[in-house]
C-alpha positions, 0 to 999 in steps of 0.5 A: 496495551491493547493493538492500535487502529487507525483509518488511512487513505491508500492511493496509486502514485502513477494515477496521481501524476497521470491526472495532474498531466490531465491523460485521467480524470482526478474521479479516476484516481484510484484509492481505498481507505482501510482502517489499519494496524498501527505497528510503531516497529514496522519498515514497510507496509503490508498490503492484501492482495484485494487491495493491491488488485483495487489499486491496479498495482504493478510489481516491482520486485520480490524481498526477504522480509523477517516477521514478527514470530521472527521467520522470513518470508519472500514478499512481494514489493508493489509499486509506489501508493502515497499513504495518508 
């Protein structure tokens, strides 16, 4: 079995609110759509850093995270992007 793609549609959750309480326009929501390794295992989402700069994120706080060759790793944790 080979690995899994999918394409996802990544977006500000803080742009979303905004634009419902009308303080931006819905064409200034910002969100990017990338095409995405499935991993079925996965807790979180791992972003690049390009994307979290595209989306304006901010960063809520750092986490030990094990990946998959088993070490850990201190992450990063943004904050909230709805995902679809």
């Amino acid at each position: 079995m080979g690995t899994v793609y999918t394409d996802i549609k990544l977006t500000k959750i803080k742009d979303i609110t905004l634009s419902q309480s009308g303080y931006i326009k819905e064409n200034e929501v910002r969100e990017v759509n990338v095409n995405a390794v499935v991993d079925t295992g996965a807790e979180t989402l791992c972003i690049t850093e390009n994307i979290f700069i595209k989306l304006g994120l901010g960063m809520e706080r750092q986490k030990m995270a094990k990946v998959a060759d088993g070490r850990f790793s201190t992450c990063l944790v943004s904050t909230p992007i709805k995902i679809q």
